[in-house]
C-alpha positions in Angstrom: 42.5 9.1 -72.9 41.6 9.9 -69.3 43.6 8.5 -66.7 40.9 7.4 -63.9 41.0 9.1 -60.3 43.5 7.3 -58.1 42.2 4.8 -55.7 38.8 4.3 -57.8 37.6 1.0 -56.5 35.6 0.4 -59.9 39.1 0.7 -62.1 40.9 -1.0 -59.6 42.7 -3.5 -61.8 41.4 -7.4 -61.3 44.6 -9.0 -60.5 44.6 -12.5 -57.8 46.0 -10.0 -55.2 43.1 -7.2 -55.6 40.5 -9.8 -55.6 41.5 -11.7 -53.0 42.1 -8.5 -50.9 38.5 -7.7 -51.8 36.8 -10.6 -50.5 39.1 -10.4 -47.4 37.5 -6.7 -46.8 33.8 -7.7 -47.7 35.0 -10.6 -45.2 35.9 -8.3 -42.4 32.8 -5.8 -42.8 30.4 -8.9 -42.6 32.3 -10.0 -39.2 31.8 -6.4 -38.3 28.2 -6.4 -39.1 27.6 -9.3 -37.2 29.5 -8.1 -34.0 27.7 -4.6 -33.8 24.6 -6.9 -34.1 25.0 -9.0 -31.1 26.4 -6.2 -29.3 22.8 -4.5 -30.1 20.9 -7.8 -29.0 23.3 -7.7 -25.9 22.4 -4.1 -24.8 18.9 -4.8 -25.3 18.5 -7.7 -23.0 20.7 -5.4 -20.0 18.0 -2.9 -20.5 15.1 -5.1 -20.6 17.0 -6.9 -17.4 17.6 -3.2 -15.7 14.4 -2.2 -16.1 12.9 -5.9 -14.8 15.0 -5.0 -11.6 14.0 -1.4 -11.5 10.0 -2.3 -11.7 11.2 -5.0 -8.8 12.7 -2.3 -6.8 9.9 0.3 -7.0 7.7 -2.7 -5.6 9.8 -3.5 -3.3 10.2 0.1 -2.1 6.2 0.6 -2.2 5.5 -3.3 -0.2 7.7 -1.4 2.5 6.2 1.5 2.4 2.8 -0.1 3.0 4.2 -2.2 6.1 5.1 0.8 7.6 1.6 2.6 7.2 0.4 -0.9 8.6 2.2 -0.3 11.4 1.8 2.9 12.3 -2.0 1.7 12.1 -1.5 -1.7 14.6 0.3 0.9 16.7 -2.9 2.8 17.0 -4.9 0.2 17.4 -2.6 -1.2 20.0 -2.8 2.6 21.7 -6.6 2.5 22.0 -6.7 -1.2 23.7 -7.6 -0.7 27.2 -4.7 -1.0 30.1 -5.4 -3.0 33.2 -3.6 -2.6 36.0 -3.2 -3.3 39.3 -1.8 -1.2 42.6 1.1 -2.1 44.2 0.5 -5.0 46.8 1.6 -4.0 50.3 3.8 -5.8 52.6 1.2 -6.9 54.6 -0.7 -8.3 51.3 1.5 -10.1 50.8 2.6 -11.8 53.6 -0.9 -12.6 54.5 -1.5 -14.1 51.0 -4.8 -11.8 50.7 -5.8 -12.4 46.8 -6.3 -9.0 44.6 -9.1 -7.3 44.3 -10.4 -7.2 40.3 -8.1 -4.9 38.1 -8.6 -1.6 37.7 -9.4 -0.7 33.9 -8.4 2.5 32.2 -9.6 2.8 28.9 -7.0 4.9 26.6 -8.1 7.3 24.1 -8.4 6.4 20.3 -4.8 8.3 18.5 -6.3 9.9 16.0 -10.1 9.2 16.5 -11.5 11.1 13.5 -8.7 10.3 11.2 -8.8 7.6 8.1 -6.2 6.5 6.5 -6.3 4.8 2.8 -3.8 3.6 -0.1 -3.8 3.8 -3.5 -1.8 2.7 -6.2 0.7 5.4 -7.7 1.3 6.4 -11.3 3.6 4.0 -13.6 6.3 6.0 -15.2 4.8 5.2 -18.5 1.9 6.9 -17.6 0.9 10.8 -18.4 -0.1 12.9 -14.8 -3.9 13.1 -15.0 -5.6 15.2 -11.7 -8.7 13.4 -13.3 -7.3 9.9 -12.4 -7.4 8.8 -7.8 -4.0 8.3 -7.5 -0.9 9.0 -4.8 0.6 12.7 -4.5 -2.2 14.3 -6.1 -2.0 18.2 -5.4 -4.6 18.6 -1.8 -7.4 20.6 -3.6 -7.8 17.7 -5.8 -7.6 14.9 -3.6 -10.3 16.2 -1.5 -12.6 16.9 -4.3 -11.9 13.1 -5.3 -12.4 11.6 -1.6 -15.6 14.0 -0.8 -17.4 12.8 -4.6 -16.4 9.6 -3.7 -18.5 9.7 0.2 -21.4 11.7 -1.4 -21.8 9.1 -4.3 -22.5 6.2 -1.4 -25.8 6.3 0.4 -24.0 5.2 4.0 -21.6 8.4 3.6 -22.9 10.8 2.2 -23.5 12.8 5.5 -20.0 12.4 6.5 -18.2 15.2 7.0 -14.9 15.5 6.3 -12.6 18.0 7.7 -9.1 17.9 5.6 -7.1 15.5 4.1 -3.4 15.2 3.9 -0.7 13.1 1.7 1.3 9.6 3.1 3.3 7.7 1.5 0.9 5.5 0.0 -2.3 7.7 0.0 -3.9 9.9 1.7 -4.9 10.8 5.7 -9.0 11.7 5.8 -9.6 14.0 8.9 -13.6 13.8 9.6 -15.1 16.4 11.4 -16.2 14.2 13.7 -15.2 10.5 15.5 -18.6 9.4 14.2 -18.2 10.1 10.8 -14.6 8.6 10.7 -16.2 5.4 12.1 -19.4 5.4 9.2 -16.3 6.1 6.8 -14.4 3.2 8.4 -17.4 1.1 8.5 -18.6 1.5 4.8 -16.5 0.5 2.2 -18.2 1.2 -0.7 -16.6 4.6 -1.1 -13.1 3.2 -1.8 -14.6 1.7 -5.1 -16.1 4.8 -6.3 -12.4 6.3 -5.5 -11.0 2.9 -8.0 -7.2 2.7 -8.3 -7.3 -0.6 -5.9 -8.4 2.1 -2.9 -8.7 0.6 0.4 -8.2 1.3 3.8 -5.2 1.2 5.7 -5.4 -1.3 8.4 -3.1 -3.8 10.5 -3.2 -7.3 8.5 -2.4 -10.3 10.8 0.2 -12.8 8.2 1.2 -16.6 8.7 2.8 -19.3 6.5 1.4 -22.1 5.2 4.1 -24.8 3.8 3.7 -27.8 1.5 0.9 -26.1 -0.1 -0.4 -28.0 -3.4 0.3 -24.9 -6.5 -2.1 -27.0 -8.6 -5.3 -25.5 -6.2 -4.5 -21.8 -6.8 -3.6 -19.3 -9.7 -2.6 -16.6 -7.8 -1.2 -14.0 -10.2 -4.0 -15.1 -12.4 -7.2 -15.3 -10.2 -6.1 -13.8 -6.5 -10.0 -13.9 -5.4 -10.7 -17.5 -6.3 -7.4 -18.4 -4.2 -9.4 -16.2 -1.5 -12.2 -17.3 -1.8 -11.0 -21.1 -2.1 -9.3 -20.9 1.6 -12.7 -19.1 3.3 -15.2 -21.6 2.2 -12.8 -24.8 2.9 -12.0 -23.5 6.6 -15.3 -21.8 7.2 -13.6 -18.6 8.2 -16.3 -16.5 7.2 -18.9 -18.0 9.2 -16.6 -17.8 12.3 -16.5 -13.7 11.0 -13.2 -13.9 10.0 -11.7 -12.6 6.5 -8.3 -13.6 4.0 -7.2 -10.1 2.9 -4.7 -11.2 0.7 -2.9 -14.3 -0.2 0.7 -14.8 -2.2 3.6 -18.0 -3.1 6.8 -17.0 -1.2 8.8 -17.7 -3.6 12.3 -16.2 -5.6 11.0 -14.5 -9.0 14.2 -16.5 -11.0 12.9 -20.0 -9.2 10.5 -21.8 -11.4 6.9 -22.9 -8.8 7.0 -26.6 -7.9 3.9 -28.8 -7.1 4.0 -27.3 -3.8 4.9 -23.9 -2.7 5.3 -21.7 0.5 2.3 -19.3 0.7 1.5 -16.2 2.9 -1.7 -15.6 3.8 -3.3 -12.2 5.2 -6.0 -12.2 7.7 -7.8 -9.5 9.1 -7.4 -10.1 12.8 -4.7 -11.7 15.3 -7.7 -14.1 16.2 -8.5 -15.3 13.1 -4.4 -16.0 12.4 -4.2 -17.6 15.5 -7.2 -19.8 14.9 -5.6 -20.7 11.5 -2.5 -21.5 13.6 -4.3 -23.6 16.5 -6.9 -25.4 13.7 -4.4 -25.9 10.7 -5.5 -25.2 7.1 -7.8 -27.3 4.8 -6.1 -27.0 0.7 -8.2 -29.5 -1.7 -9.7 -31.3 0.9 -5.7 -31.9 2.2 -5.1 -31.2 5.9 -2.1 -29.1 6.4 -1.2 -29.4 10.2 -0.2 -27.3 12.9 3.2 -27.5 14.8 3.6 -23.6 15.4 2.8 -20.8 18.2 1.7 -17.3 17.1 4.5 -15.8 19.0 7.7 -15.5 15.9 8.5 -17.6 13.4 8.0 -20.9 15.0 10.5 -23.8 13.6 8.4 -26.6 12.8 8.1 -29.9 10.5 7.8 -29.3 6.8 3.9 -29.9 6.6 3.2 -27.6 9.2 1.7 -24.0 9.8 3.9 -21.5 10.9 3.5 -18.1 12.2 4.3 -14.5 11.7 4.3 -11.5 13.4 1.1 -9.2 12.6 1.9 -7.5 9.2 1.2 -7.5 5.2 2.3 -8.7 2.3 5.2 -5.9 2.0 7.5 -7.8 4.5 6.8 -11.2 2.6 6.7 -9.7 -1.1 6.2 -12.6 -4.0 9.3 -13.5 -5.1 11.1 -13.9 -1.9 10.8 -16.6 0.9 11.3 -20.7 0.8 9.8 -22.5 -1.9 9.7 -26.5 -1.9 
């Protein structure tokens, strides 16, 4: 008769102890099992987290990135404004109280005159590098055949001529040949869509804050443009040629939206901010009022306008700010 193989688990003898000591093992591998699998569920929720806070980041990074091609192009447009001055007053002016004579006006040139410069969105990680596809850091021969398709495609520019274009952070700079096809290229839009990618022009946006704003009026992640939309007909601002570039709730991602929010919203000129400011905001057919200068970030009572310096959405992002 053969004697079996030492340490066979199927001739291990069924005594009390060996049975016992074999439920205490099965025991043990189940604990196991069930450690390793919440230690599974556990790594996958930090990596879903991480990558939550990575995708934060990188919007974060490119709202910033934005501001500062904003305000490169305020400066510019702060640059080309006119300067008045006046000459010194003499002693004898101003003794005798003799009033000024009008100021003398000297018109600065344009920085940049023929130059354009427009933002795109950039390529997710997920996504495969396609030369076919608008979008950022795009090797120069094919940006430029993108951008000049794009202006021959729209009747308004397709006699523009354009001169080079360069990379930015957030897009590209168009150099036109001349000021007066930059300006027909400023002036007509309808380029950018041909271009897609959310294309647009970069230009200064002027931002206040509007607090105790009913949520229940707007569904801004889910329809931006009726939010828009909602604010220019209610104030009229399109009559008085103003515009609402963008609107967002100021508000921290991890703080559930109550029945009334903060919200920043965009507008396309300091006068047309500082109308909103001096006029107050109509939400639903509820007056919001004004307590606020355009100067800062005016302190003010809760239900009340307040004001901030020109910018965008980059230095406000959704997901930070006040909420009520």
């Amino acid at each position: 008769m053969a004697v079996p193989p030492a340490g066979d688990p199927n001739n291990t003898p069924k005594t009390p102890e060996n049975s016992a000591r074999e439920k205490e093992v099965r025991k043990l591998i189940d604990s196991l099992k069930e450690i390793i699998n919440h230690q599974t569920r556990v790594i996958e929720s930090a990596r879903t987290e991480i990558q939550e806070v990575r995708t934060e980041q990188r919007e974060l990074k490119d709202q910033n990135i934005e501001l500062q091609e904003e305000i490169q192009a305020l400066r510019e447009q702060i640059e080309a404004q006119p300067a008045s001055r006046h000459p010194p007053k003499t002693w004898a002016e101003v003794t005798s109280g003799t009033p000024r004579g009008p100021s003398v006006t000297t018109p600065q040139p344009r920085k940049e005159p023929n130059c354009v410069r427009i933002s795109t969105q950039r390529t997710l990680d997920t996504e495969d590098s396609d030369e076919n596809r608008f979008t950022r850091y795009l090797p120069t021969e094919s940006a430029n055949t993108h951008i000049r398709m794009a202006l021959l495609s729209s009747e308004t520019t397709k006699d523009v001529q354009v001169a080079g274009v360069g990379t930015t952070k957030t897009g590209y700079i168009i150099r036109f040949k001349d000021a007066q096809s930059a300006d027909t290229a400023r002036n007509n839009t309808e380029w950018l869509g041909e271009l897609g990618n959310d294309t647009k022009l970069v230009k200064p946006r002027f931002g206040i804050v509007v607090h105790r704003t009913p949520t229940a009026d707007f569904d801004v992640e889910g329809n931006k443009t009726q939010g828009i939309e909602k604010v220019m007909e209610e104030n009229d601002l399109a009559a008085r040629g103003y515009q609402v570039e963008d609107i967002a709730w100021l508000r921290r991602t991890d703080k559930p939206q109550g029945n009334w929010g903060t919200m920043g919203i965009w507008l396309n000129t300091a006068e047309a901010a500082e109308w909103v400011i001096n006029n107050g905001l109509l939400v639903g057919q509820r007056y919001i009022g004004n307590t606020a200068t355009w100067r800062g970030r005016a302190r003010s009572r809760q239900d009340a306008v307040t004001a901030r310096a020109p910018t965008n959405s980059g230095t406000a992002p959704q997901g930070s700010g006040p909420n009520a």
